[in-house]
C-alpha positions as CSV (number, residue, x, y, z in Angstrom):
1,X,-32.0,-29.8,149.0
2,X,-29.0,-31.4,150.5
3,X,-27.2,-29.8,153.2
4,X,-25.1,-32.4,154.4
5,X,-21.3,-33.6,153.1
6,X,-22.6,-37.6,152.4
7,X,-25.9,-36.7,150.9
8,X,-24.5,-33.3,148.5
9,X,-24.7,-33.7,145.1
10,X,-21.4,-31.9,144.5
11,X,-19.6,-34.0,147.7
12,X,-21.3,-36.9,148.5
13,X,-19.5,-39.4,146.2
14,X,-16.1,-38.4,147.8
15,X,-17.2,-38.8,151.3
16,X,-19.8,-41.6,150.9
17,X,-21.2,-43.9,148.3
18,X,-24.4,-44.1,146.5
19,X,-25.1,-48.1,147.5
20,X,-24.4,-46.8,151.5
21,X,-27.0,-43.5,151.1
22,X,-29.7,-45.9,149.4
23,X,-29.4,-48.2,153.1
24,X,-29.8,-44.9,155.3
25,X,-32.6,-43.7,152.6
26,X,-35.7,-42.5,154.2
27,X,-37.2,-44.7,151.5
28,X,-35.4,-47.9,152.4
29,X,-36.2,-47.6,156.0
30,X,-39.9,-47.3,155.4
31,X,-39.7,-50.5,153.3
32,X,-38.0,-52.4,156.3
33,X,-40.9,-51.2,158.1
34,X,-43.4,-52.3,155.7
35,X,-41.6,-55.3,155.2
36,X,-41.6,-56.4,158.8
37,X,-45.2,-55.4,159.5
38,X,-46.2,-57.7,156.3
39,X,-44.2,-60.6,158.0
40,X,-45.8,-60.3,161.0
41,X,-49.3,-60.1,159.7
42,X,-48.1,-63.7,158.1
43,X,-46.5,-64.8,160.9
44,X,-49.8,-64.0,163.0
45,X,-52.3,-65.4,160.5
46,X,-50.5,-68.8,160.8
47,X,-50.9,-68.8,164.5
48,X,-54.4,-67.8,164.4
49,X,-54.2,-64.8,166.1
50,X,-55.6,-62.4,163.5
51,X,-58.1,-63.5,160.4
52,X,-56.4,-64.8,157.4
53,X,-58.5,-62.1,155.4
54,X,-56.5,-59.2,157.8
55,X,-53.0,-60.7,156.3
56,X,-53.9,-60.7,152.8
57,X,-54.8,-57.3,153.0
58,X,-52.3,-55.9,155.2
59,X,-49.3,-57.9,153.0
60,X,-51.1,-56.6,149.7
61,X,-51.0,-52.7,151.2
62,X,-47.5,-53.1,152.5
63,X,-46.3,-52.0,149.3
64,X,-43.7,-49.1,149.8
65,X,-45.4,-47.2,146.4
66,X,-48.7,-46.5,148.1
67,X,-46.7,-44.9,151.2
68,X,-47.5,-41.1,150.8
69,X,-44.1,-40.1,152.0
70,X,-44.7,-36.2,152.2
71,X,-48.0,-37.2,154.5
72,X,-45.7,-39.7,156.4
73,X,-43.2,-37.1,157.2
74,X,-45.8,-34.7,158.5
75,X,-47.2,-37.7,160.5
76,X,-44.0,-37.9,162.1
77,X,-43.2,-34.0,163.2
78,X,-46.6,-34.1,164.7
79,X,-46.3,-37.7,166.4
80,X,-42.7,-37.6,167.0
81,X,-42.2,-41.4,165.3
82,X,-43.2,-42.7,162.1
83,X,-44.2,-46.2,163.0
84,X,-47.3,-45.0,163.3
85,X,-47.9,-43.3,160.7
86,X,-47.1,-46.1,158.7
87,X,-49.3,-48.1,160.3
88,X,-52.2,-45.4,159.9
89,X,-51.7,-45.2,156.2
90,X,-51.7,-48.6,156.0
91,X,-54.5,-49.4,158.2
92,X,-56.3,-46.5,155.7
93,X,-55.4,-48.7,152.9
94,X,-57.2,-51.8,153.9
95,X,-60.9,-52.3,153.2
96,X,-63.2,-53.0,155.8
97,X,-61.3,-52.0,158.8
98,X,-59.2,-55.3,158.0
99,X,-55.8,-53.1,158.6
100,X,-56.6,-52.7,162.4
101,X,-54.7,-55.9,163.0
102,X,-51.8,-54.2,161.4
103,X,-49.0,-54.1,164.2
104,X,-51.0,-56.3,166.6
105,X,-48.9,-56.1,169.8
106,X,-46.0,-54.5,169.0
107,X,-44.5,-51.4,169.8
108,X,-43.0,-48.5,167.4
109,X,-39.8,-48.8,169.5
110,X,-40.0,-53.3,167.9
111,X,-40.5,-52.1,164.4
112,X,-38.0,-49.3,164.8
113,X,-35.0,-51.6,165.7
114,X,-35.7,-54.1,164.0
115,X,-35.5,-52.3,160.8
116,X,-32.5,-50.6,161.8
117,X,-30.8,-54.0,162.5
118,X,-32.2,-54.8,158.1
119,X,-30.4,-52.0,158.0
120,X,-27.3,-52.8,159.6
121,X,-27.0,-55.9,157.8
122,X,-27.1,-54.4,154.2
123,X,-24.9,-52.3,155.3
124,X,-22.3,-54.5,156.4
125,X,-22.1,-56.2,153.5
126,X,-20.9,-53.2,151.6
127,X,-18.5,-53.1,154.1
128,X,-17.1,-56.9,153.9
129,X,-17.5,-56.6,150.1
130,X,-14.7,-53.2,150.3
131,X,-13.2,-55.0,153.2
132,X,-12.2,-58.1,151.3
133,X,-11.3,-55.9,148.2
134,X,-9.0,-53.7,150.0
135,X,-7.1,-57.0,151.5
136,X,-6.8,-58.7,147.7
137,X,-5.0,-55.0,147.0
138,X,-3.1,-55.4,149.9
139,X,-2.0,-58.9,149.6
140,X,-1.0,-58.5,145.5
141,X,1.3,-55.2,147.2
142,X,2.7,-57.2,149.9
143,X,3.5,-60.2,147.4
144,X,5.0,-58.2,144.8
145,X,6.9,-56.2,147.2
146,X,7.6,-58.8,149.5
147,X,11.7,-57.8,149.2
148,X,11.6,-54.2,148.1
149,X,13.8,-52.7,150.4
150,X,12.6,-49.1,151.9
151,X,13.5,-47.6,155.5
152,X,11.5,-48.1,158.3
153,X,10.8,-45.1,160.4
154,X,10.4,-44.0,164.4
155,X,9.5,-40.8,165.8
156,X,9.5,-40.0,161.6
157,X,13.4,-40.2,161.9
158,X,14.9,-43.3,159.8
159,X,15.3,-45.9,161.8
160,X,16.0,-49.6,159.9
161,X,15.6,-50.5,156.5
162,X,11.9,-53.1,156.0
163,X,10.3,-54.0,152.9
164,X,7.5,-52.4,151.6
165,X,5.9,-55.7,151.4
166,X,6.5,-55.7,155.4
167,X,4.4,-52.5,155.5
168,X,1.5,-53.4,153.7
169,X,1.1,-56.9,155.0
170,X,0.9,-55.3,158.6
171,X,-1.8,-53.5,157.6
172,X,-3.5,-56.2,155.9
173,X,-3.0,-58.4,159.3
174,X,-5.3,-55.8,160.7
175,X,-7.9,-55.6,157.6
176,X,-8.2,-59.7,158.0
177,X,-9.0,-59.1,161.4
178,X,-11.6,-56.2,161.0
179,X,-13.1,-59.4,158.7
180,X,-13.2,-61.9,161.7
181,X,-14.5,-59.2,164.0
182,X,-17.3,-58.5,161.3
183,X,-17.9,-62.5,160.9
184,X,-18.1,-62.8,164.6
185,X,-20.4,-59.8,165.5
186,X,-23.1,-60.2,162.7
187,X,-24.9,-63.2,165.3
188,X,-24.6,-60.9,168.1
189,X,-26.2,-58.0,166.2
190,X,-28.5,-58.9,163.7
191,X,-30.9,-59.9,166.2
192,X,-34.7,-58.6,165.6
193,X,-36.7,-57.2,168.4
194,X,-40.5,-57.9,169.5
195,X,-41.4,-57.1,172.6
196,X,-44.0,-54.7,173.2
197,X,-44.6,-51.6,175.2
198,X,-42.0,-52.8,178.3
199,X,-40.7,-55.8,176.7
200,X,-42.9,-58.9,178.2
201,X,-44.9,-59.2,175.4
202,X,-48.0,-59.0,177.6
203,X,-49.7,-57.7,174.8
204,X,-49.6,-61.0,173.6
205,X,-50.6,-63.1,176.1
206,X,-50.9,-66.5,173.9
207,X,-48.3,-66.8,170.9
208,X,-45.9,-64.2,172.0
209,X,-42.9,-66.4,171.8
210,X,-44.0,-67.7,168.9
211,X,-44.8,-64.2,167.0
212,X,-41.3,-63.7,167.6
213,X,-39.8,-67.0,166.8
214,X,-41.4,-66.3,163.4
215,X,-41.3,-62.9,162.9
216,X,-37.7,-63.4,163.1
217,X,-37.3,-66.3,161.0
218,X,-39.4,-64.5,158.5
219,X,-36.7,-62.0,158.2
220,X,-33.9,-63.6,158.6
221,X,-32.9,-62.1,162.0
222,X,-31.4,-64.2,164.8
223,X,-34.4,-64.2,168.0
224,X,-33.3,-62.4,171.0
225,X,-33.3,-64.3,174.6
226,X,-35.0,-61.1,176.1
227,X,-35.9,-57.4,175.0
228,X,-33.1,-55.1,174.3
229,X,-34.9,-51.4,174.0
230,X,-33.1,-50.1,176.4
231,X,-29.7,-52.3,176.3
232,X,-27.8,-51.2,173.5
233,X,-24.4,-53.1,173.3
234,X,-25.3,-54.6,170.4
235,X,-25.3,-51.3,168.1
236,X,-22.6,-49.8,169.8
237,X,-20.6,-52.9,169.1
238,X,-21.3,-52.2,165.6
239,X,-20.2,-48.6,165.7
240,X,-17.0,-49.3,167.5
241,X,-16.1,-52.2,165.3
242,X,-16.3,-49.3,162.3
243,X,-14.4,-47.0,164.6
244,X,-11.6,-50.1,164.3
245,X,-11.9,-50.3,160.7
246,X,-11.8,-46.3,160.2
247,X,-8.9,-46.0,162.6
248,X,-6.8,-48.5,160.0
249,X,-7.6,-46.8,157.3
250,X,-6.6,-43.6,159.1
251,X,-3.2,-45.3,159.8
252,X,-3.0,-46.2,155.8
253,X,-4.0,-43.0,154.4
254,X,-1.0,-41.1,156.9
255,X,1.5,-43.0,155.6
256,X,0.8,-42.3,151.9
257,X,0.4,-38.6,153.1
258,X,3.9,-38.4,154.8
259,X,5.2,-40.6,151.8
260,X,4.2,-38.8,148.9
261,X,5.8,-35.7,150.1
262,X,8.0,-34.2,147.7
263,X,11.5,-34.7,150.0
264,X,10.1,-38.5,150.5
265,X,8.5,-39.5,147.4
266,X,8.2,-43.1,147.8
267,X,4.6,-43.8,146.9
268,X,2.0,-41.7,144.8
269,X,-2.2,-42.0,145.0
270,X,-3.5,-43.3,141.2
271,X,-2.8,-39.9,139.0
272,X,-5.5,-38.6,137.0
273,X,-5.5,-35.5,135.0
274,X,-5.9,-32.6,137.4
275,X,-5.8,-35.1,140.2
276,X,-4.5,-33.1,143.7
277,X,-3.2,-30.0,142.1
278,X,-3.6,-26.9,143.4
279,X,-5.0,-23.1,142.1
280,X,-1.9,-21.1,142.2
281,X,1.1,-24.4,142.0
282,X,0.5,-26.3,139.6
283,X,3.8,-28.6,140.2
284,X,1.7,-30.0,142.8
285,X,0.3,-33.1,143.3
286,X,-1.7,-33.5,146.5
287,X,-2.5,-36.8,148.1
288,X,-6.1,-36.1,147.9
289,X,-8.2,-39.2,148.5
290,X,-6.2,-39.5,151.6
291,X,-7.5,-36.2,152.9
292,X,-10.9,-37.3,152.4
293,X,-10.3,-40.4,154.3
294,X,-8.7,-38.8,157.4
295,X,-11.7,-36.3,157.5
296,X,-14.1,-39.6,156.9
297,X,-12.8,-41.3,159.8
298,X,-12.1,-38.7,161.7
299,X,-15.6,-37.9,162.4
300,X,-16.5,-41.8,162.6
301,X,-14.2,-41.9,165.9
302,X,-16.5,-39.1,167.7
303,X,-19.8,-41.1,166.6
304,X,-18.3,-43.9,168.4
305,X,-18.3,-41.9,171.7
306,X,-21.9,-40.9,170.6
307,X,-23.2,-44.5,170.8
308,X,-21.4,-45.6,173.8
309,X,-23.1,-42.9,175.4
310,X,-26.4,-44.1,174.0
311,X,-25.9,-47.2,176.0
312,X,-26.9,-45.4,179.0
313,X,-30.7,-45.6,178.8
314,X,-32.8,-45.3,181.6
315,X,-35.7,-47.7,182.7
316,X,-37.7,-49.8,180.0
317,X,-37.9,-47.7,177.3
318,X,-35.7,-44.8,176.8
319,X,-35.8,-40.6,176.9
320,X,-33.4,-39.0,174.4
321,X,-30.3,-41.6,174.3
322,X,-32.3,-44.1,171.6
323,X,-32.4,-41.1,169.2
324,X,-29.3,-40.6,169.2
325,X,-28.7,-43.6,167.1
326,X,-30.6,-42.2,164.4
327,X,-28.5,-39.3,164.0
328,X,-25.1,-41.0,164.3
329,X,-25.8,-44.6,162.8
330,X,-26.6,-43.7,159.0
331,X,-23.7,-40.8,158.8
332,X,-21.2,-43.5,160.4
333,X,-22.1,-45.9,157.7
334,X,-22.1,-43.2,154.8
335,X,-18.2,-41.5,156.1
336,X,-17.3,-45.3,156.5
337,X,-18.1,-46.0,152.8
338,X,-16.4,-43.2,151.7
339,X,-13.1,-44.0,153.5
340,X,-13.5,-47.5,152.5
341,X,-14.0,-46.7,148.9
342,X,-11.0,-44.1,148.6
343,X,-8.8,-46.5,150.2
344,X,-9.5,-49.3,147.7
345,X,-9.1,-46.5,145.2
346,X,-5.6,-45.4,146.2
347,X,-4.8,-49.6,146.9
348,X,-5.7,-50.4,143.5
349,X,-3.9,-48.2,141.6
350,X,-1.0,-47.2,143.9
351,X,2.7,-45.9,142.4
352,X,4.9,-47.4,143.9
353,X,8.5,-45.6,143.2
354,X,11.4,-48.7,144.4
355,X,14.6,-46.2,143.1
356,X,13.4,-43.8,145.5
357,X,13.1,-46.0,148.6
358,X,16.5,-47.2,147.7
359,X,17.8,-43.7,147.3
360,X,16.3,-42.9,150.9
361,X,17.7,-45.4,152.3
362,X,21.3,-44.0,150.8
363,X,20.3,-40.6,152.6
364,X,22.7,-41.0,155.9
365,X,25.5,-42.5,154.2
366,X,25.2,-45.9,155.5
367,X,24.2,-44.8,159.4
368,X,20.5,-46.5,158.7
369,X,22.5,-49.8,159.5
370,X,24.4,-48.8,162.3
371,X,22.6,-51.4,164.2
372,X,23.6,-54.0,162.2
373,X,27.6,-53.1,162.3
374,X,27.0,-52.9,166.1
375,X,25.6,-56.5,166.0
376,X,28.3,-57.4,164.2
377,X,31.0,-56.1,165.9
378,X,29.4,-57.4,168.9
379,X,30.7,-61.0,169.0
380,X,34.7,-59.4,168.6
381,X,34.7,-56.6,170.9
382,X,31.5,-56.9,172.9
383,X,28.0,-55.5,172.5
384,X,28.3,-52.6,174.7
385,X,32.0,-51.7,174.0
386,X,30.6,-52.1,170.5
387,X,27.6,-49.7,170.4
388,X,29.6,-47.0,172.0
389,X,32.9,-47.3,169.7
390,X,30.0,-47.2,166.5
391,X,28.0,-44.2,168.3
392,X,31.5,-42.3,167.9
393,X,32.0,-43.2,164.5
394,X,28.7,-42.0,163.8
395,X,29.0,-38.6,165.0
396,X,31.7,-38.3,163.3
397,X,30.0,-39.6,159.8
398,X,27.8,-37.3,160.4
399,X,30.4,-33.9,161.4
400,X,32.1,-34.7,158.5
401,X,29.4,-35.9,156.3
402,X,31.3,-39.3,155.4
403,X,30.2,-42.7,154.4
404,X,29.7,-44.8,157.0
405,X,31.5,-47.7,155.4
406,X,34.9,-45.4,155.3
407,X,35.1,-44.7,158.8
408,X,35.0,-48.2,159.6
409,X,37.6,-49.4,157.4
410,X,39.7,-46.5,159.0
411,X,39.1,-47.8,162.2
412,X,42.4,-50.1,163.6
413,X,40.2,-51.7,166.4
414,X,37.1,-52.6,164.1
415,X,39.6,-53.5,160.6
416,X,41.8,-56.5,162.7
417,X,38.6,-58.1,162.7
418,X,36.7,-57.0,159.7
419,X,38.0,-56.6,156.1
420,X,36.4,-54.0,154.3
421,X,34.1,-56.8,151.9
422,X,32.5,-58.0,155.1
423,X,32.1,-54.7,156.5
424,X,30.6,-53.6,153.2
425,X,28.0,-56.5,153.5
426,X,27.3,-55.0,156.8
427,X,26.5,-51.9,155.7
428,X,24.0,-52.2,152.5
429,X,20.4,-51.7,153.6
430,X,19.6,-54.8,151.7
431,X,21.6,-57.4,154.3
432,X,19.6,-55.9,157.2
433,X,16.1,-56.6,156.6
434,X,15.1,-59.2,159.4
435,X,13.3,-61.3,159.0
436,X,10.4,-59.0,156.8
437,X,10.1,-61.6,154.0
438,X,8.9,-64.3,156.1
439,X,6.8,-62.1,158.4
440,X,4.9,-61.1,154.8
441,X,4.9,-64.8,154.1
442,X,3.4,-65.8,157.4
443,X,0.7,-62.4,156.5
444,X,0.0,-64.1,153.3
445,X,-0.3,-67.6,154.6
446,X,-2.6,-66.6,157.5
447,X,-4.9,-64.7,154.6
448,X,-5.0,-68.1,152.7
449,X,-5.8,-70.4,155.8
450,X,-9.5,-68.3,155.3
451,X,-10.2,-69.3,152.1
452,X,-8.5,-66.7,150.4
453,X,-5.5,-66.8,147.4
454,X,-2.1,-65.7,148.4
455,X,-1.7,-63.2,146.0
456,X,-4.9,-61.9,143.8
């Protein structure tokens, strides 16, 4: 019986994915257990610390099908951890009391972490594999609208025309950073733990170093200089660094929002029969994936709060903050997915409407480019004299709802230096994009430098 928003059957495909439920799976986390106590049963016999006859028969039982799940979860209410209640049914499994040396010297807190880091590695490559599909979307967008003019907008009043090429390649800048970020924090984080009860491995007291060197070799997991129980940097890293990818996507989906309303209508989400309309209008056509990813990241940005504040753990080992990874980690992966997938979604099959952006930018009657007439004026009557004399023109364009363009050529001061052909090229939208192209370029460019095609 589900009873939250990733794991409902009805919801949990909007706000999650299935590949990011099966990581955070009660089933998958038993097998990282399983699989780590079977490596270091092998990594142990090698060293000669337990019988070769103890690891054959722990590896054979460490099978997650002879797990009694519904006995391991009533292990774990009463115990309060289910290390070791894996380790009991195992140990039950093995003949001859051979699974004693199942879990010999570690601690539930070793296993524990070090299958959340298995975790957090599976994970993460469902996110680089969305990651690097939502920047191919981005990059074919900014390519093909590298010169599309549209307006650019501040304090959501027009400001100056950009291309919408210019727009999405700023956001794919910051989605081919979130892919350095992730390349540079996976040797910082997927580091294994195995320590024992304080973190000396005194439990151990010959072959500790080298039950971890090859426990973590064994699973792939970088070896950590020194315990990290109660020193948790290295998972909150990983929550913030979704909090950065989130918080992009956030940015993304608000701009479709505010430009698929119906006075702005520049871009549309991928229509589907049905798709965003509503009960009672059905001339509506609501911009719903991006609801689903503001309320996705949304929530991702308080989790982030929550494990910073698990970072402040006290002593060796830890009363309250530890668990409050478990609750956070999994449902910050899970609402990550699901904003990650919704974005590629909208990316992929985006409508992009280029009469209206041109029609927008019409709106004011030419004012959008004010800037540039001032500029212009600027080397004939001065940039300040010139600002002010095109400020008054303006109000007046706008009193009198008048093009722009008209007043100017009216003007005696601004016409003895401009004919009305170069002040038309001053005033169309088109003249006055900067220098957006080349910034999209440079975008594009940068994107290829990493191994990747300029447009895909």
């Amino acid at each position: 019986m589900a009873a939250t928003i990733v794991d409902s059957t009805i919801f949990g495909n909007i706000f999650s994915t299935a590949a990011m439920r099966q990581v955070w799976s009660d089933e998958n986390r038993t097998r990282k257990y399983l699989e780590i106590e079977a490596a270091l049963a092998r990594v142990q016999g090698r060293l000669g610390i337990i019988p070769q006859e103890a690891v054959d028969e722990i590896v054979r039982n460490c099978v997650l099908e002879k797990i009694d799940m519904a006995k391991l979860a009533e292990q774990t209410q009463r115990i309060g951890y289910p290390i070791l209640g894996v380790v009991s049914q195992i140990n039950a499994l093995c003949r001859d009391k051979l699974g004693e040396y199942c879990h010999w010297g570690a601690t539930t807190q070793d296993i524990t972490d070090t299958a959340t880091v298995l975790q957090i590695r599976e994970a993460l490559e469902l996110v680089d594999a969305e990651l690097a599909a939502i920047s191919a979307a981005m990059a074919g967008l900014a390519a093909r609208h590298r010169d599309t003019p549209m307006i650019g907008r501040s304090n959501l009043q027009q400001a100056v025309p950009i291309t919408f090429g210019y727009k999405v390649a700023g956001l794919l800048s910051a989605i081919e950073r979130h892919r350095e970020r992730l390349a540079q924090l996976r040797p910082r984080v997927l580091v294994g733990e195995f320590a024992g009860a304080s973190g000396t491995l005194a439990s151990l007291s010959e072959g500790g170093l080298e039950t971890q060197a090859g426990l973590m070799q064994e699973l792939g997991l970088g070896q950590p200089d020194i315990a990290w129980h109660t020193i948790r940097d290295n998972i909150a890293e990983v929550g913030c660094f979704l909090g950065l990818v989130t918080g992009t996507l956030g940015k993304f989906s608000t701009d479709v929002k505010l430009m698929m309303q119906t006075e702005v209508g520049e871009v549309y989400e991928p229509f589907a029969h049905g798709r965003g309309s509503s009960s009672t209008m059905p001339q509506k056509r609501n911009p719903i994936s991006s609801c689903y990813i503001h309320a996705c990241i949304s929530v991702v940005r308080q989790h982030v709060a929550a494990l910073l504040d698990a970072n402040v753990a006290d002593h060796e080992r830890s009363t309250g903050p530890w668990e409050i990874e478990w609750i956070v980690l999994p449902e910050m992966f899970c609402l990550a997915a699901g904003a990650l997938a919704q974005s590629r979604f909208v990316l992929e099959g985006l409508e992009v409407d280029e009469g209206r952006m041109r029609a927008n930018l019409d709106l004011t009657n030419g004012l959008v480019v004010s800037e540039a007439v001032m500029m212009g004026l600027g080397p004939y009557l001065g940039r300040e004299y010139a600002h002010d004399l095109v400020y008054d023109i303006c109000r007046v364009a706008i009193r009198d709802n008048r093009p722009l363009l008209e007043l100017l050529v009216e003007n005696k001061e601004i016409s003895q230096h401009l004919d009305r052909a170069a002040l038309a090229a001053l005033c169309d939208p088109g003249n006055y994009l900067g220098l957006s192209g080349e910034m999209v370029d440079r975008v594009l460019r940068s994107r290829a430098g990493r191994g990747h095609p300029v447009q895909e």
